[in-house]
C-alpha positions, 0 to 999 in steps of 0.5 A, a space after each residue: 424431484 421428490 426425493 432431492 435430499 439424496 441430491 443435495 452436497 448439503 442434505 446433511 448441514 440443511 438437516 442440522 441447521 433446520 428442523 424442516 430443510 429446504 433445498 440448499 443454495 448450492 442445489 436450487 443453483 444446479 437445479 436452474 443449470 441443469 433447466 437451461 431455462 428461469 424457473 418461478 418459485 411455483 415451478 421450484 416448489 413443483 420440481 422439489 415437491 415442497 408442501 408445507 408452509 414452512 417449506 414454501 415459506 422458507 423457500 420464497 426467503 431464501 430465493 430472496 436472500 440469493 438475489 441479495 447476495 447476487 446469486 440469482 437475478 429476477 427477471 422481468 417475467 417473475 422467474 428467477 435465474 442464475 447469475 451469468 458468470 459472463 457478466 461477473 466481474 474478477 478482482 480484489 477488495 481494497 479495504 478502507 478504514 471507514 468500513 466501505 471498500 473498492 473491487 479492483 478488477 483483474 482486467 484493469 477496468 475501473 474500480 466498482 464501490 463496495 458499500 459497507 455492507 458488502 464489505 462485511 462478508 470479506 476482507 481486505 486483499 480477497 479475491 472474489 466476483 463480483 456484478 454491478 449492482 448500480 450506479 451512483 450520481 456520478 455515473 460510477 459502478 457499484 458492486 456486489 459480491 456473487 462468489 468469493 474465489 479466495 480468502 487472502 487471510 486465514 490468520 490475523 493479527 490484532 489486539 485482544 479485547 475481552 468482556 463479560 468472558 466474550 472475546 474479541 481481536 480488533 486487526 491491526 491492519 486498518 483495511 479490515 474493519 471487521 472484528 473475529 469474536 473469540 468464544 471463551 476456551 478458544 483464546 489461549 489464555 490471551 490477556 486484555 489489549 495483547 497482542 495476539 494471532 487469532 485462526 478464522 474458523 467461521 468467515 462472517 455473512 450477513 448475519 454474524 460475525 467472524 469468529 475463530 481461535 487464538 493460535 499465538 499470542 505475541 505480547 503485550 502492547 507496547 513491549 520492545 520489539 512488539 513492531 517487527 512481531 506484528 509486521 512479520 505476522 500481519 503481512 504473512 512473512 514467513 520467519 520461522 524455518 520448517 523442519 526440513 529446511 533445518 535437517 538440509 541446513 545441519 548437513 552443510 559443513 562450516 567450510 568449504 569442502 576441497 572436492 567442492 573446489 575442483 574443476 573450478 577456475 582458481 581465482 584465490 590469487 586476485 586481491 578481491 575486497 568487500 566493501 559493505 556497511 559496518 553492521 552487514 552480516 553477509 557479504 554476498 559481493 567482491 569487487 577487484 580491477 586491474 588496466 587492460 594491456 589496451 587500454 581500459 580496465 577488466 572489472 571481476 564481480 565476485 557472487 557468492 554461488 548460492 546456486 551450488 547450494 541450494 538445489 531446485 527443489 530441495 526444502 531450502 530451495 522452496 522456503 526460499 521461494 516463499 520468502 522471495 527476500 530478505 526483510 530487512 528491519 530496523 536491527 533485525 533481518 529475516 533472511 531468506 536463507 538460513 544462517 550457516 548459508 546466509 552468514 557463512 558458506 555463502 559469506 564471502 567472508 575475508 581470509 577464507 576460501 569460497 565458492 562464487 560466480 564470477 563476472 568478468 566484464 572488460 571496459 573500454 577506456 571511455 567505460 563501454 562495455 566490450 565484452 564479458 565472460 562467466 565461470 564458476 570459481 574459487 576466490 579468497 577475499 583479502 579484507 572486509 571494508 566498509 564505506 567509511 573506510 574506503 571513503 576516507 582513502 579515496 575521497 580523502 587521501 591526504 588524511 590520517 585514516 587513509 593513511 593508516 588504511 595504507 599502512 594496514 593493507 598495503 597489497 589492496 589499497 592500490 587496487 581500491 584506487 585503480 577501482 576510483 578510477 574505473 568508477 569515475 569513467 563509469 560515472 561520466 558513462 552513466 551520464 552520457 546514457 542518460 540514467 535519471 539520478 534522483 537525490 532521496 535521503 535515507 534514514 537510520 533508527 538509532 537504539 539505545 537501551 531497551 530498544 529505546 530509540 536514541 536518533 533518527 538519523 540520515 544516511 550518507 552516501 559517499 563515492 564508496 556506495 557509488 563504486 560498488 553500485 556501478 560495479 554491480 550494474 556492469 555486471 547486471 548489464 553483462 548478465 542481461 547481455 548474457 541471457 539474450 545472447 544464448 536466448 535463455 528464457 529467465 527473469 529480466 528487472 523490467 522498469 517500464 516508461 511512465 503511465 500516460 495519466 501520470 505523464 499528462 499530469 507532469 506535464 500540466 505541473 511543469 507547464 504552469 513553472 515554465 518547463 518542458 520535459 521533452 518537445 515534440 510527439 512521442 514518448 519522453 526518454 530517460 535523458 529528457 528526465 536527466 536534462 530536466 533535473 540537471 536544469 533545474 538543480 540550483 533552483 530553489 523548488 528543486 525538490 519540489 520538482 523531483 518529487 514530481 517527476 519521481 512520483 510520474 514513474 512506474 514501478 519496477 517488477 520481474 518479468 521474464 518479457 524484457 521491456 528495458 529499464 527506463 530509470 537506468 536507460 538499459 535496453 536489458 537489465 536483470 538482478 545478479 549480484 544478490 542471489 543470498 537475499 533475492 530469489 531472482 538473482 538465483 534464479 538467474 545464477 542457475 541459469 547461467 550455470 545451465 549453460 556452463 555445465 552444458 556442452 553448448 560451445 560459447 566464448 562467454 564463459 570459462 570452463 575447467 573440466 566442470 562435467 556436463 549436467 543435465 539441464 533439467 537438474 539445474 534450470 528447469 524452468 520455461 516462460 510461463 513458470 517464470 512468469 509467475 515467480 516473477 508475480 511472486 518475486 514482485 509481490 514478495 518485494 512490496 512485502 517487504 518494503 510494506 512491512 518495513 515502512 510500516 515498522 519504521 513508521 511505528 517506531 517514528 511514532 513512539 519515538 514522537 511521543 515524547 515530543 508533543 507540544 514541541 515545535 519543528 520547521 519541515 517541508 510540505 511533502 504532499 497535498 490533500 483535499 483534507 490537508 498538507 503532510 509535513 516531513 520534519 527536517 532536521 528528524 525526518 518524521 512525516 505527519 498531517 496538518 488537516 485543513 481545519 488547522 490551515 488559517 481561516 478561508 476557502 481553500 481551492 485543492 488543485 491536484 495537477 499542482 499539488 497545491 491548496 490555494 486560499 481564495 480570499 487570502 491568497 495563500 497557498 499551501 504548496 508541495 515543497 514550502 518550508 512551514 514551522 509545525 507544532 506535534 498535536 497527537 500521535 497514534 502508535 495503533 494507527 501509525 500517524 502523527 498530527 501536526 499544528 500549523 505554527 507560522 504562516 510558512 506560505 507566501 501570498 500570491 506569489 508573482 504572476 499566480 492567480 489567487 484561485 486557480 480558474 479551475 473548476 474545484 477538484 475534490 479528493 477522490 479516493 483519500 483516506 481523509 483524517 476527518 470526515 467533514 473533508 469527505 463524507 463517504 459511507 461511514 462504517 457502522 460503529 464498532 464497541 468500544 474496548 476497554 482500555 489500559 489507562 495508559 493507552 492513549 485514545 484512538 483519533 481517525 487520522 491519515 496513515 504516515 505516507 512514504 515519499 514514494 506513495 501517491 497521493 490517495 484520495 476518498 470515496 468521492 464526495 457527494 454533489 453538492 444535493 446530498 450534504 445534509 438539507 434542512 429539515 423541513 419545519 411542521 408548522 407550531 413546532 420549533 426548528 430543529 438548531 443546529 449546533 454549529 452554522 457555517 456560511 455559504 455564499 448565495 445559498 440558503 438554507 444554511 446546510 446543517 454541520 452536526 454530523 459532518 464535524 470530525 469525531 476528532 475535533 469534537 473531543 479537541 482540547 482547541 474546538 476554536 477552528 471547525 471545517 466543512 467541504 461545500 461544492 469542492 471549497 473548505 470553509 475555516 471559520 475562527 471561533 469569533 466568527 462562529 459566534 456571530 453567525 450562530 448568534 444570527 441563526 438563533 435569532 432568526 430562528 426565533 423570528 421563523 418560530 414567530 412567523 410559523 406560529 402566527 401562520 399556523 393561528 391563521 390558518 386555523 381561524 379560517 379553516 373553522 369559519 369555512 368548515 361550517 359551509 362545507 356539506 356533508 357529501 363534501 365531508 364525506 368526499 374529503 373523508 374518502 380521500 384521507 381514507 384511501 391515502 391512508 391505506 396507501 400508506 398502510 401498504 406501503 409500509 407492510 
């Protein structure tokens, strides 16, 4: 294969590259395919005809760089082959903002650690293979990368920074550690600690850096409404309207069209009402309900017909697509549909004429389901309501605003009562089901001038949010029903029962307070739930124990297999009522309208003359295209809820700013192996009291009771205790806040509880420790330091701001006890090396020296007065008076080593002098010898 140039898909880029090319990897890997067989590098030489010494020098590195990167392997036999693609293992990378990351196979198998180094070559969320290259002490699988299948990010978001004219974007997401260098021409005119958007023209390798070019730059830092513009290009929410998409839009007229109106059923006689907030913009629901001559109640849902619209396959059908949702901000919404849909043809706006899909469920007076019927219809909405109002009427009957709602509407107001009815039957339904209701308090962001934020504060729900929720579930319930009656594949709102792991630990928390979810085998069942938090609601660790049983639920996805929900206690349940703001309600809106449209013969729906479409232009879809928009759907939801949480969570920071130093009482809303997070109560802001500011002890972490106990004190930090917290920093670039214990908020040893649990220590796992002497994992390399505005603040390494939904996450594990850093051991007439800082260990010298382990943190700390080190799964706090004596110690008994060390070595020396005068020289020579060949060993080992 003398002439393997021409062979070559690379000839060309080896030829630029290198003034002697060699084969390139991608033809010695087909080269070995082909054989069938490992080759040895002298059979390679032979088959491509290499002769230089550059060639076969060339050759020998860049088989060696190929087993590195685990293209190839090595066998036992001194032939190299290819990588079995059998053996490879499919996933995603998890980032960490220490620089290491995790594989997440595709199979579910467990995670495979990838070192720092292989976390250079991509980034967070890519898709890649990967082989186990090792384990560690622990047994745990280490990986390396073999092929990357998929790049999850061809464009990021980050801060510009410049020097000596070389530009470089650090990311704003904390997974991806690694920098894109930004050549001068190529960063649009950027200006130092903007933010901006920046194109990956080069992915990085071993050997280099990222780089790219600056495409947009978004603003400076710190400039009003600078949060949203980052999240929106951070997590890749689309928010800018394709042109086709905008031609389709400026052809729908303002109003409904009157030939549009025909053949539907006419409902515009019927007192339909919206009721939503007071800043809603698009009103996609209506609600109205009269008594059954049985007995009972006929409950009309009103939809906006998106699906008229929005036809499949059109520009606005696939941008809707892609965007799954809307995004719902702080004060701004991305809506998945345009405008003049979104806020107008498909806004059941009050005193128009509309187009809608209508739900007509009939209940029976003790609020069951007994039948329901679908059509396509034209309504008028009587009166745009909000929550407030209608809460005033129905809750408060007798006051002035329900009054004067009476007197301005007095042809809905009796049917808004004839609802409240309806909806406490449907309340009393609800709870014979068994449907878990879980207390969570939302919050709202109040602005003021310049988007200055005013308040942070907490939503109300009244019985008018819960009217209007129990509505939508009758007609979600009726829509499910509807699908699998006519055996219709579509996409479900599957919620499946709890993870076996999760149960078990719930079961091992309730256990310790002497509760019981469910008694028997089996499963437990959403009414197990019910009667747990019903039993237990009038305790004073309530919220505690819902916190648990919240966090031991799975989450809930589409899917076009119906599993049931288990929160809601449905056999089948899916999404109907909100087809402006979710694809999947529109989906399933056009699967409705196939049947209406069809000739099928069904008493569940009404027709007027419509004329028969065929299906394929209405609902062209089958289980496995459902499948995976349900994948998509599901992934655009956690999008969105990312995005928003973490815009929440920036403008919580910038609004603590102002506020540190100021002192709050809050709750303990999860517990680490580094510390406990505090949520403040009366503003609703989460932040980090690491375990180096808890008073001073050993503090035992015991995940299965979400507690940090204090073995020598008794104490105990526990999910759910009332602490008094003082603010001490907050990052706006990482979105964290520190807080300082104030007052001892936890109790000692409460009746009946051990001060330590028997337990073996449990130390984090997979956290994202604050602090680095709480779990010393693979550090990344340490990256150049940028050059700051002044008024920038600095940049500490803390826990990112958790929702209370999150589960707790935990570090790379920490080592064994054998790998915290050992003494070094002392040459003899040398001074030990000190130490900086000794802490104590029980039974166990040498002591272990703390230098490196110390949070970066804490060194620059304006209060050094407490220091913290993990030892065997404990956390040391040692006081600044103790630290005093203990150095004091270890300095003299440094000196008294010295001393001994030194009067050894004299020994020593003595004697060696007196005895070398009787050695012979064939001894000598014999000594020399061996010193001769221990030295060339040496010598070979280290070429």
């Amino acid at each position: 294969m003398a002439d393997w140039q021409s062979l070559d898909p690379e000839a060309v880029r080896e030829a630029e590259k290198y003034d002697n090319p060699i084969p390139s990897r991608e033809l010695i890997l087909m080269r070995l395919d082909e054989r069938g067989a490992p080759a040895t590098r002298e059979q390679l030489i032979e088959e491509f005809g290499l002769t230089t010494e550059e060639q076969l020098e060339a050759l020998r590195r860049r088989l060696r760089a190929m087993e590195r990167d685990g293209q190839l392997v090595y066998t036992r036999r001194g032939a190299y082959a290819p990588v079995d693609k059998l053996d490879l293992i499919r996933g995603r990378v998890s980032g960490h903002r220490d620089g290491f990351g995790f594989l997440i196979p595709e199979d579910g198998s467990d995670d495979l650690f990838l070192s720092p180094a292989q976390m250079r070559l991509v980034f967070d969320g890519d898709r890649v293979l990967a082989r186990v290259a090792g384990f560690d002490r622990r047994g745990r699988r280490e990986g390396a990368i073999a092929e990357i299948l998929e790049r999850a990010h061809e464009v990021l978001v980050g801060r510009f920074f410049e020097e000596n004219g070389i530009g470089r974007v650090v990311a704003d997401n904390p997974k991806i550690q690694q920098e894109v260098l930004v050549a001068p021409g190529k960063q649009a005119g950027a200006k130092h600690g903007q933010f901006v958007q920046v194109r990956i023209e080069q992915w990085p390798s071993n050997f280099r850096q990222a780089q790219g070019e600056v495409t947009e730059v978004l603003g400076d830092y710190m400039a009003p409404g600078m949060e949203i513009q980052v999240a929106l290009h951070s997590y890749g929410i689309p928010h800018v309207w394709p042109e086709a998409v905008e031609q389709e839009a400026a052809k729908l007229s303002p109003e409904v069209a009157e030939r549009d109106k025909q053949k539907r059923v006419d409902l515009r006689h019927l007192p339909f009402v919206t009721i939503d907030g007071e800043d809603a913009r698009d009103f996609d629901d209506a609600v109205y309900a009269e008594p059954a001559e049985g007995g009972g109640w006929t409950l009309y849902v009103a939809i906006a017909d998106v699906s008229f619209y929005v036809k499949v396959g059109s520009a606005l059908d696939e941008e809707a697509a892609k965007r799954g949702n809307s995004v719902y901000f702080p004060e701004q919404v991305v809506p998945m549909l345009p405008e003049v849909l979104s806020n107008g043809l498909c806004s059941l706006n009050p005193q128009v004429d509309r187009l809608a899909m209508v739900c007509i469920v009939d209940l029976s007076a003790a609020g069951k389901m007994t039948g329901y019927r679908f059509c396509e219809a034209v309504i008028h909405s009587h009166a745009r309501l909000t929550y407030t109002k209608v809460s005033q009427l129905l809750e408060q009957p007798k006051s002035a605003e329900a009054a004067q709602l009476r007197s301005q509407l007095p042809q809905v107001t009796p049917h808004l009562e004839e609802l409240y009815r309806l909806f406490k039957v449907l309340l009393k339904e609800r709870t014979v089901r068994g449907a878990i209701d879980f207390e969570t308090q939302e919050t709202r962001i109040v602005f003021g001038a310049d988007r200055k934020i005013v308040e942070i504060r907490p939503t109300e729900r009244n019985d008018a949010h819960k009217l209007i929720e129990e509505c939508m579930l009758c007609a979600n319930v009726a829509t499910a029903a509807f699908l699998q009656e006519h055996e219709i594949p579509a996409l479900y709102r599957v919620h499946d029962s709890p993870p076996a792991e999760k149960l078990e630990k719930l079961k091992g928390f309730l256990g310790e307070l002497g509760l019981t979810l469910y008694r028997g085998k089996g499963d437990p069942t959403p009414k197990d739930y019910l009667r747990l938090l019903d039993a237990v609601r009038d305790r004073p660790d309530f919220h505690l124990i819902q916190t648990v049983m919240l966090r031991s639920l799975s989450q809930a996805v589409y899917s076009p297999e119906n599993v049931g929900h288990f929160g809601l206690n449905y056999e089948a349940y899916t999404h109907f009522t909100s087809p402006i703001r979710r694809y999947p309600d529109l989906l399933v809106h056009r699967a409705i309208r196939g049947l209406i449209r069809s000739r099928r013969q069904s008493e569940h729906v009404v027709r007027v003359g419509a004329a028969a479409v065929p299906k394929a232009r209405i609902y062209p879809y089958d289980e496995e295209r459902l499948a995976q928009l349900g994948e998509d759907c599901s992934m655009t939801e956690r999008r969105a809820d990312e995005a928003t949480r973490d815009v929440v969570n920036w403008l919580k920071c910038e609004y603590m700013r102002d506020r540190v130093g100021e002192t709050f009482p809050g709750v303990i809303t999860a517990v680490t192996g580094f510390g406990i997070f505090v949520e403040l109560t009366d503003i609703y802001v989460e932040g980090l009291v690491h375990v180096t500011g808890l008073p001073a002890d050993y503090y035992h972490f015991d995940p299965m009771h979400h507690r940090l106990a204090g073995e020598r004190s008794g104490r105990i930090f526990r999910l759910g205790d009332s602490v008094q917290v003082r603010v001490a920093r907050v990052d706006l670039d990482e979105r964290k806040i520190d807080f300082e214990l104030v007052a001892e908020a936890a109790a000692q040893r409460p009746r009946g509880e051990p001060a330590v649990s028997a337990e073996k220590p449990v130390r984090a796992r997979k956290g994202k420790s604050p602090a680095k002497a709480v779990a010393p994992a693979p550090v990344k390399p340490e990256r150049p330091k940028a050059t700051k505005p002044v008024s920038e603040p600095e940049k500490p390494a803390r826990k990112k701001i958790r929702d209370l939904d999150d589960e707790p996450a935990f570090d790379w594990p920490d080592p064994e006890p054998e790998a915290l850093p050992r003494k070094r051991k002392v040459a003899p007439g040398t001074q030990p090396e000190r130490p900086a800082i000794l802490g104590h260990r029980k039974a166990r010298e040498p002591q272990v020296e703390l230098p490196e382990e110390v949070p970066a943190r804490r060194r620059s700390s304006e209060k050094p007065a407490l220091l913290s080190r993990r030892v065997v799964g404990k956390v040391q706090v040692l006081s600044a008076a103790e630290l005093e004596v203990q150095v004091a110690a270890e300095v003299g008994k440094s000196r008294a080593v010295k001393k001994a060390l030194l009067d050894e070595a004299k020994g020593k020396g003595k004697r060696a002098s007196s005895k070398a005068k009787d050695k012979d020289s064939g001894k000598a020579g014999k000594s020399k010898s061996g010193k001769a060949k221990r030295g060339a060993g040496k010598s070979k080992a280290k070429s």
